[in-house]
C-alpha positions as CSV (number, residue, x, y, z in Angstrom):
1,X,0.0,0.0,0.0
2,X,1.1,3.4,-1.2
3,X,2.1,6.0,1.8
4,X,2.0,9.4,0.7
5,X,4.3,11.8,2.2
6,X,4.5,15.9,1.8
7,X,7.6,17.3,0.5
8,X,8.0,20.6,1.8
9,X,10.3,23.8,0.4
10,X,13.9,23.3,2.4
11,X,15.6,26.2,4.0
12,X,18.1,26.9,1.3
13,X,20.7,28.9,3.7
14,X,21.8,31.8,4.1
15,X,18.8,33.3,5.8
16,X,16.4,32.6,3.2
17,X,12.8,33.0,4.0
18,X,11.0,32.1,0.8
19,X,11.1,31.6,-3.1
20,X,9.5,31.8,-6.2
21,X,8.5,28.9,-8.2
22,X,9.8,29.5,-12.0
23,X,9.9,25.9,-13.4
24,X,7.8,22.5,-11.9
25,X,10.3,19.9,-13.5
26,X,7.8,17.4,-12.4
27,X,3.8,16.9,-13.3
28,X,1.3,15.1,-11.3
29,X,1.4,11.2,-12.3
30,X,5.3,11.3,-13.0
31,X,7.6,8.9,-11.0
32,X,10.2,10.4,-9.5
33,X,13.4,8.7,-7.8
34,X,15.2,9.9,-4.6
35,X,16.7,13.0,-5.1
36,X,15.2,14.0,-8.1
37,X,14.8,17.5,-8.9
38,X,11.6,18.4,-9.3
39,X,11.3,22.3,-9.3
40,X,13.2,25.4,-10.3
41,X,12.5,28.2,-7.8
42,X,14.4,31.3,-7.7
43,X,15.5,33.4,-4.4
44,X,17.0,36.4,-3.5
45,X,20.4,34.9,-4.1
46,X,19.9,32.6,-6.9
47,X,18.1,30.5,-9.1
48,X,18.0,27.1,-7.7
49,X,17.0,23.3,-8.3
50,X,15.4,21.2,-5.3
51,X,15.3,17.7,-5.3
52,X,13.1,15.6,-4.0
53,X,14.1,13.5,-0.6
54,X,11.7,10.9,-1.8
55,X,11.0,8.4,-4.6
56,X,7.7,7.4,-5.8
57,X,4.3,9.0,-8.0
58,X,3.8,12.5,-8.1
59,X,0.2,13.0,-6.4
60,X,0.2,17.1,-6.4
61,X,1.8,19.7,-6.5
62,X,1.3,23.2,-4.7
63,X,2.0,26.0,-6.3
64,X,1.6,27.9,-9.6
65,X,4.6,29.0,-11.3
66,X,5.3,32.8,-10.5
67,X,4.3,31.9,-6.6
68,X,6.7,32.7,-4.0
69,X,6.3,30.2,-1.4
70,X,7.4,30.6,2.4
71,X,10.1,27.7,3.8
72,X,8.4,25.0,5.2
73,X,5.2,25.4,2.9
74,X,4.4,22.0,1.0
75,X,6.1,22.1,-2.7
76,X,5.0,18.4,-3.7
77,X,3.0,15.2,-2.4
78,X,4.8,11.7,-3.3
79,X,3.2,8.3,-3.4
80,X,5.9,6.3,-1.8
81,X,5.4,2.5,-2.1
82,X,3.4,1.9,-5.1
83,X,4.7,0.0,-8.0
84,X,5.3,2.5,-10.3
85,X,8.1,3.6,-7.6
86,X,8.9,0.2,-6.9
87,X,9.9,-0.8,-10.6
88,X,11.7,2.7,-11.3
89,X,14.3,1.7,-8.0
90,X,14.7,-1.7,-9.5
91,X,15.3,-0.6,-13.0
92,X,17.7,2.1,-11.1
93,X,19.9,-0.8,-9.5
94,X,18.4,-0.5,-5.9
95,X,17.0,-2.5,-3.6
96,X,13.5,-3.9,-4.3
97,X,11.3,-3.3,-1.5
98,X,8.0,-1.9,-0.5
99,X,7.1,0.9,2.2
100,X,9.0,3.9,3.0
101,X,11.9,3.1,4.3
102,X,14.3,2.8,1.3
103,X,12.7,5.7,-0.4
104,X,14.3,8.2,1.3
105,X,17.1,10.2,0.6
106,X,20.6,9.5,1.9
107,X,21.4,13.6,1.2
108,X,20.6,15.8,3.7
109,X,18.6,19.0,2.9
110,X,17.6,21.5,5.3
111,X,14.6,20.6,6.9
112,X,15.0,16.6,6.4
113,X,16.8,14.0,7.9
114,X,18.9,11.0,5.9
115,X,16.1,8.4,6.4
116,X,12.5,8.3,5.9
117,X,10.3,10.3,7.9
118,X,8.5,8.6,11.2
119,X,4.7,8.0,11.1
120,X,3.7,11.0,13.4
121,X,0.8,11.2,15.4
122,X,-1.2,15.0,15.6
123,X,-1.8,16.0,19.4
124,X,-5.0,17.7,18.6
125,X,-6.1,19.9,21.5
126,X,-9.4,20.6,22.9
127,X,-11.1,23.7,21.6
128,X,-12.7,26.4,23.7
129,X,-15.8,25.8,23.7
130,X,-17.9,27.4,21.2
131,X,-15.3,27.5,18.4
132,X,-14.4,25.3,15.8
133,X,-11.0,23.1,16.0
134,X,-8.1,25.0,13.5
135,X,-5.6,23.6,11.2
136,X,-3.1,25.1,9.1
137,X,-4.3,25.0,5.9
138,X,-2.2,24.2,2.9
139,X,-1.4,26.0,-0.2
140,X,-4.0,24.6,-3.3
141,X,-2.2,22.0,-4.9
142,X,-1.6,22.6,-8.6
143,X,-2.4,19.6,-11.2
144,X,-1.4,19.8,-14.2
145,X,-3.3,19.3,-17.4
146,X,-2.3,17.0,-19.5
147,X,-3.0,15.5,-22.7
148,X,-1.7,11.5,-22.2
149,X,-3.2,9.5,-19.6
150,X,-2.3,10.0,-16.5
151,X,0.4,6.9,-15.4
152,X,-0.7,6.4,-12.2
153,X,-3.7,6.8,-10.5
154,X,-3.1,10.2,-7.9
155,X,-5.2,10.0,-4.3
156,X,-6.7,13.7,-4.1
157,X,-4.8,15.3,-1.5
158,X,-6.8,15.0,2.0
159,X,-9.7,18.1,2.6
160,X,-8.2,20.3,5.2
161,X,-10.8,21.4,7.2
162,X,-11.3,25.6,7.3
163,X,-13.1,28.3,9.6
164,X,-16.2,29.0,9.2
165,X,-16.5,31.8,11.9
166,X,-12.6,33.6,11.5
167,X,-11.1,34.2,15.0
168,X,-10.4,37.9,15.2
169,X,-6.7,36.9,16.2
170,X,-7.0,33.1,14.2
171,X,-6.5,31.9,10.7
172,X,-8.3,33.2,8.0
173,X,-10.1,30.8,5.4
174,X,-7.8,31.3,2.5
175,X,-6.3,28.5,0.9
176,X,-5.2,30.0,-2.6
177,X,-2.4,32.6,-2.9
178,X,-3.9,34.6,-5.7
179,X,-7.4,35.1,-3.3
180,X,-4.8,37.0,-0.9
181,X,-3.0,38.8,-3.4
182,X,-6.3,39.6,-4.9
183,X,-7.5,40.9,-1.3
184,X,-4.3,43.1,-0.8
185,X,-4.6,45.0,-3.9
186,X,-7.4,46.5,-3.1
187,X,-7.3,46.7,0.7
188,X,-9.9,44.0,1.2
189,X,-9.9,42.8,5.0
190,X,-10.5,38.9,4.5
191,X,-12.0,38.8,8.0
192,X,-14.7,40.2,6.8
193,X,-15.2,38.3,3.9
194,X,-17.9,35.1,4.7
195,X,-16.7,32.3,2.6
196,X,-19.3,29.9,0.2
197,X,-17.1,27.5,-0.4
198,X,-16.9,24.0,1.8
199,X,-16.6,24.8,5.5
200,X,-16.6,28.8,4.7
201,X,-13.5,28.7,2.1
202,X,-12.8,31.9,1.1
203,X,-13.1,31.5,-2.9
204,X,-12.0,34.4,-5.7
205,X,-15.8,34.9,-6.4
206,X,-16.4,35.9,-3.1
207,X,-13.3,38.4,-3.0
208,X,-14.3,39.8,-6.1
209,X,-17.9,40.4,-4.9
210,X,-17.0,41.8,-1.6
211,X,-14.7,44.1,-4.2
212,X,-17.5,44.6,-6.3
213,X,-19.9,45.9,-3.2
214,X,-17.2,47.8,-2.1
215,X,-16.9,49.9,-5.1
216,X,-21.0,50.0,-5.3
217,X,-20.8,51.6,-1.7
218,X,-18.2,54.2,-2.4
219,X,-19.9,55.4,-5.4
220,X,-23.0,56.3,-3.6
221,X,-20.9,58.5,-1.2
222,X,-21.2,61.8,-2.5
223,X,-17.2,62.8,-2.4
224,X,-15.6,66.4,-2.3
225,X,-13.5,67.8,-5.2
226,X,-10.0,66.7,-5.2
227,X,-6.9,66.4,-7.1
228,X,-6.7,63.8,-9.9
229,X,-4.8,60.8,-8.9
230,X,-1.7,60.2,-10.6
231,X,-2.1,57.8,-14.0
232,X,-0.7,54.1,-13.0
233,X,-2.3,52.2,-15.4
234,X,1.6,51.2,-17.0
235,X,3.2,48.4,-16.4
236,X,3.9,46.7,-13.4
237,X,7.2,44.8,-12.6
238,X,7.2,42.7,-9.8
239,X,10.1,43.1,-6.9
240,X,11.1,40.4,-6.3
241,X,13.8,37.9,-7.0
242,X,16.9,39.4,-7.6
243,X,15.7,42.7,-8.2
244,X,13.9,42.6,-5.2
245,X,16.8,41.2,-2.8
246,X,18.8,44.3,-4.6
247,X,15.9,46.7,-3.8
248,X,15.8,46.1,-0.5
249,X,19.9,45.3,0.3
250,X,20.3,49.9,-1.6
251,X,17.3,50.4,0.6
252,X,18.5,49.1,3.9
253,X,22.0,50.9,2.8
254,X,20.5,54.5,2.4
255,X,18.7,54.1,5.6
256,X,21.3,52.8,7.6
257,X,24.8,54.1,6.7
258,X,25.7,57.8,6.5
259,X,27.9,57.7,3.6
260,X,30.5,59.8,2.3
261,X,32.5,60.2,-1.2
262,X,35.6,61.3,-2.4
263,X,37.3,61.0,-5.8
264,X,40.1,61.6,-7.6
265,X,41.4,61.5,-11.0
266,X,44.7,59.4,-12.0
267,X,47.2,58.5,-14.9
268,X,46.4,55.0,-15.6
269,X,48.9,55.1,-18.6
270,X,51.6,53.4,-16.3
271,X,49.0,50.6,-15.1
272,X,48.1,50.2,-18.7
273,X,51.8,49.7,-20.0
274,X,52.6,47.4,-17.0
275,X,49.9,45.1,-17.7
276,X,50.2,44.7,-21.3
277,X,54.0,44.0,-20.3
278,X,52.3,41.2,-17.8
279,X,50.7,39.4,-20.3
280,X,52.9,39.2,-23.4
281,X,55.0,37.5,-20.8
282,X,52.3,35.0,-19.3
283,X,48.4,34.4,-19.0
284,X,46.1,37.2,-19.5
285,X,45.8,39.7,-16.7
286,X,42.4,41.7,-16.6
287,X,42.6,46.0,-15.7
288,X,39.7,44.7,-12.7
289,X,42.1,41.8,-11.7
290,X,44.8,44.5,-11.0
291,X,42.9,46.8,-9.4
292,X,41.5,44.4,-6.9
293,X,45.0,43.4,-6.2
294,X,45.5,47.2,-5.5
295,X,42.2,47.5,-3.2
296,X,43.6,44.6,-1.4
297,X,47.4,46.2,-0.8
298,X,45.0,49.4,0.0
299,X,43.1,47.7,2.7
300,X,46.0,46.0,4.5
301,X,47.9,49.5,5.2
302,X,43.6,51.2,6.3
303,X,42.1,48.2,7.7
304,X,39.1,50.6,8.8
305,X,37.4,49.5,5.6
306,X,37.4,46.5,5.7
307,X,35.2,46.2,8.6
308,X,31.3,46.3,9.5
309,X,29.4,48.3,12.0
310,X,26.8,46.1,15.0
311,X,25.0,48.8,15.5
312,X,22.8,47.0,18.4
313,X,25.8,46.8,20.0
314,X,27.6,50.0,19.1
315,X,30.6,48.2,18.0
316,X,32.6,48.4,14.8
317,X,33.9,44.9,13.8
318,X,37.3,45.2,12.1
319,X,37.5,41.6,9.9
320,X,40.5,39.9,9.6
321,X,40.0,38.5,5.9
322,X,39.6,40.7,2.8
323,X,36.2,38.8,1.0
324,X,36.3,40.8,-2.3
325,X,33.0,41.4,-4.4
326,X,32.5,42.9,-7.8
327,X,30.2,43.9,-9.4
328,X,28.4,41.8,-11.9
329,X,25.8,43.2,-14.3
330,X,23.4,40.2,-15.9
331,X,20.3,39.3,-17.5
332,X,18.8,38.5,-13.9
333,X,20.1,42.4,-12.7
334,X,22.8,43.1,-10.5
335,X,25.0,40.3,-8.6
336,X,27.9,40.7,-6.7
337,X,29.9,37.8,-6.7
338,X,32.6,37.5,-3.8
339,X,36.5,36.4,-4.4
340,X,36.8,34.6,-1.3
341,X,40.4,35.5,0.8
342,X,41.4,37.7,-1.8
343,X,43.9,39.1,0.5
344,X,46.1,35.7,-0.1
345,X,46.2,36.0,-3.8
346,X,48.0,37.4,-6.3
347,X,46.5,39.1,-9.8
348,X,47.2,36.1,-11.7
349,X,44.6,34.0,-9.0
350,X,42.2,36.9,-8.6
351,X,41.7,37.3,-12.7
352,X,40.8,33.5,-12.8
353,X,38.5,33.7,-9.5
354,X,37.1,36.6,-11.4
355,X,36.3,34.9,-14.7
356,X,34.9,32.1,-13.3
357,X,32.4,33.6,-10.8
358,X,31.2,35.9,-14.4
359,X,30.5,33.3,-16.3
360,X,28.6,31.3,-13.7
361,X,27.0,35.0,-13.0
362,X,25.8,34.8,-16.7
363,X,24.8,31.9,-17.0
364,X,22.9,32.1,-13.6
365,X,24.5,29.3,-11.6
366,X,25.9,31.2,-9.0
367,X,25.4,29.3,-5.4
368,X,24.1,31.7,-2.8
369,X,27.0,31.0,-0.8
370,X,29.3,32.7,-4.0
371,X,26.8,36.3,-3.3
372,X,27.5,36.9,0.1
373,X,29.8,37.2,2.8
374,X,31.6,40.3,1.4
375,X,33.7,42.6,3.4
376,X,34.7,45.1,0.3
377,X,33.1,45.4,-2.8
378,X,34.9,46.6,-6.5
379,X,32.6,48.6,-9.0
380,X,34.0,49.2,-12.6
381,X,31.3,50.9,-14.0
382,X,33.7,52.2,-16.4
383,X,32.1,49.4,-18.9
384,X,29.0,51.4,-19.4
385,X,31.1,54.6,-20.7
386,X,31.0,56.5,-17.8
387,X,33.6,58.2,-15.7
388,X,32.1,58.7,-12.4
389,X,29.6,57.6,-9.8
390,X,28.3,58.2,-6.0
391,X,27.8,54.2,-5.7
392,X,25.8,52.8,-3.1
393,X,27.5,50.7,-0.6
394,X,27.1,46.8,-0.6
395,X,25.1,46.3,2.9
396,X,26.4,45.6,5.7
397,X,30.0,46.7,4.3
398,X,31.7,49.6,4.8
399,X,33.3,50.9,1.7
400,X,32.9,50.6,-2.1
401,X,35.5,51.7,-4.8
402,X,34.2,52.7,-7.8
403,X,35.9,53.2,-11.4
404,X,35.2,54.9,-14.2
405,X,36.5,54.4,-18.0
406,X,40.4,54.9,-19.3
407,X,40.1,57.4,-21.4
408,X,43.0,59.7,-23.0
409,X,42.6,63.3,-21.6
410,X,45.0,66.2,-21.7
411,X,47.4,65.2,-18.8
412,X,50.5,67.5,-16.9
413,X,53.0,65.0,-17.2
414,X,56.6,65.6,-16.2
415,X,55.7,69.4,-16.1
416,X,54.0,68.9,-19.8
417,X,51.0,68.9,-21.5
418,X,50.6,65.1,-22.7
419,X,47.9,62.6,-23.9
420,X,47.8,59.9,-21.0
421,X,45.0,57.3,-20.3
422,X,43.0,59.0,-17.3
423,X,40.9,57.2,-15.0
424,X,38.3,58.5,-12.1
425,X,38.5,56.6,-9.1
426,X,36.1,57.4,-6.3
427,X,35.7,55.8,-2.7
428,X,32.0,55.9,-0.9
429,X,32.7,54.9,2.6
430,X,30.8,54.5,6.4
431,X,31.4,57.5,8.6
432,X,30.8,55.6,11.0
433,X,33.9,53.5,10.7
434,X,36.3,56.1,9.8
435,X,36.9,60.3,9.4
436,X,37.4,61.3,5.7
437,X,41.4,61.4,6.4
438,X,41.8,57.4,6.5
439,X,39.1,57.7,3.2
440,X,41.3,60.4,1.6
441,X,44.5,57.9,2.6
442,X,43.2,54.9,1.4
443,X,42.4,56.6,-2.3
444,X,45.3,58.0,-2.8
445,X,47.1,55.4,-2.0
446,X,44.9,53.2,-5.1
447,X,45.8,56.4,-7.3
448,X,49.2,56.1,-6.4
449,X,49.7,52.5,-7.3
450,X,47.7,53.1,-10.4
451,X,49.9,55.7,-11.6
452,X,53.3,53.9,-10.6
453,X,52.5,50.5,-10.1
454,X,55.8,49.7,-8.8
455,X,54.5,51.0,-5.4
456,X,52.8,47.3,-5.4
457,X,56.2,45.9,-4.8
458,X,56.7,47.1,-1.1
459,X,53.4,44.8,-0.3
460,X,54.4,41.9,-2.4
């Protein structure tokens, strides 16, 4: 006999409260083996794949795609045991068997252990008397239509029982995410909604009549002349994903850190010559690879930057390792991959760390472990042809050096009017963590290395 067990959405690190559903790589009926994946979701780090800890029949899924789900809400129901699932592990090599013991997977994810889950018995409690016994309700599972037979037969997930009388302070009767979303739009309080479907189930034709009423009511309220409201009938782009997690990270920066910049133009003609002398003699060195060497010289002789503020406990946290990050336009928005202990490397290593986070960046396979944990971040927004910028710093650090384009300019050089490639280099930085005299140090000293590179040799 088939046992069907809920496979909820894992914590996927990193603080991570929810996702959105982009891709079910599963349908209803499918058989699916231990460790499967069965959906693409994306967070605010990354896009990732889930598997599934189980192996058996697909009997629903929850969910539309374009849903963010919560952790811990169910993603998929699997029908462990039956003989779909049985024949798929023996075709697969495994142990025949029947029951849920050897369905379960031997990886750990968040949330689930290495062997199958224990039968576990509810501890219902008595209700007050006079109100109805409450359960959590789950999400509406999602089937999917489709045209071939289904291959195995899916039990209807069990009817979770609903309030029919809401609980000022209990659960409301909502099931479906869109009948929330629906609600919030327009500032409907579901509380006050009765529900006609079974056991008072809030349904979308009962939002959209309470909506309806709503609007009926406020028409036949005579209303005093005001001003127009402002047109937003254009498009409207969801925040969320990556652009939200972005969004909120420049956000919580402007509200939180009083920032400062300071700039300053150099020769990069110098910098230019000495890397081109770098790579006829060995493997290509990049102009970003250089300068994060030069950030990293920069922020062993003013630690201050390298550092974070507690503010709860009024404490500025000076951190031992130099955790580089760049940023990283893509399709997906902004990422800023992190060069882990970039303060042990040389150019050579940086460049390749470099290269390979961008191409995982474009190709959107970067973990969320490879977006965080930055304790200085590198802007070269020279690549979009411009020469300066007040850039926002990369909560919770403390500084952010930003670079414009190498362009030849008119230059005084050796007491001359010259052409020389000129760069704009500008530091944004945490007054909290330092006055604008270790700032002002900490730039020049990336100017001066830039303009006579040698410099770098008393650090190497």
């Amino acid at each position: 006999m088939a046992q069907v067990l809920e496979f909820k959405l894992p914590d996927l690190g990193e603080g991570l409260t929810e996702a959105e559903v982009v891709r079910w790589l599963v349908e209803v009926g499918d058989v699916v083996a231990v460790d499967q994946p069965v959906v693409e979701v994306e967070t605010a780090k990354a896009m990732v794949e889930v598997p599934c800890p189980y192996g058996g029949v697909v009997t629903a899924r929850f969910g539309e795609e374009g849903t963010e789900l919560p952790v811990g809400a169910p993603l998929l129901t699997v029908a462990v045991g039956s003989p779909e699932a049985t024949e798929s592990r023996g075709a697969s090599g495994g142990p025949p068997g029947d029951g849920a013991g050897s369905e379960a997977s031997g990886n750990v994810l968040v949330g689930y252990g290495t062997g199958a889950p224990a039968a576990r018995r509810r501890r219902v409690r008595p209700a007050p008397v006079g109100q109805a016994p409450t359960t959590a309700a789950h999400p509406a599972p999602v089937t999917a239509a489709r045209s071939a037979p289904v291959r195995a037969s899916a039990p209807a997930p069990t009817s979770v029982p609903v309030l029919g009388a809401v609980d000022p302070q209990g659960p409301v009767a909502v099931i479906s995410p869109l009948v929330r979303k629906l609600a919030r739009q327009h500032g409907l309080d579901l509380r006050q909604v009765a529900g006609s479907g079974r056991d008072g189930l809030i349904l979308r034709t009962d939002v959209e009549s309470a909506i309806r009423a709503a609007d009926e009511d406020a028409a036949d309220v005579p209303s005093t002349p005001a001003r127009p409201e402002p047109d937003t009938s254009g498009e409207r782009i969801p925040l969320r994903g990556v652009r939200g997690a972005v969004a909120e990270k420049l956000s919580r920066s402007r509200r939180e850190i009083p920032d400062a910049t300071c700039w300053v133009d150099a020769d990069a003609t110098e910098l230019m010559a000495a890397r081109a002398a770098m790579n006829a003699a060995g493997p290509k060195v990049s102009v970003l690879a250089l300068l994060a060497r030069i950030c990293t010289a920069a922020l062993a002789r003013f630690p201050e930057l390298n550092s974070t503020v507690d503010a709860e406990a009024r404490e500025i946290v000076r951190l031992t390792g130099v955790h580089l990050g760049f940023a990283a336009q893509t399709e997906r928005g902004l990422v800023v991959p992190v060069v882990r202990d970039a303060h042990t490397r040389n150019a050579e290593s940086i460049g390749a760390e470099i290269a390979r986070l961008t191409e995982a960046a474009r190709d959107g396979k970067l973990t969320p472990a490879q977006l965080t944990g930055g304790t200085f971040t590198l802007n070269n927004y020279g690549v979009f042809g411009v020469d300066g910028s007040t850039p926002i710093i990369n909560h919770p650090e403390a500084a952010m050096l930003g670079v414009g384009r190498i362009v030849p300019k008119p230059w005084v050089h050796e007491g001359e009017l010259a052409v020389r490639q000129v760069v704009q280099l500008s530091l944004t930085f945490d007054h909290r963590v330092c006055d604008g005299g270790t700032a002002g140090g900490f730039l020049r000293y990336v100017a001066d290395c830039v303009e006579q590179p040698a410099v770098l040799l008393r650090t190497l």
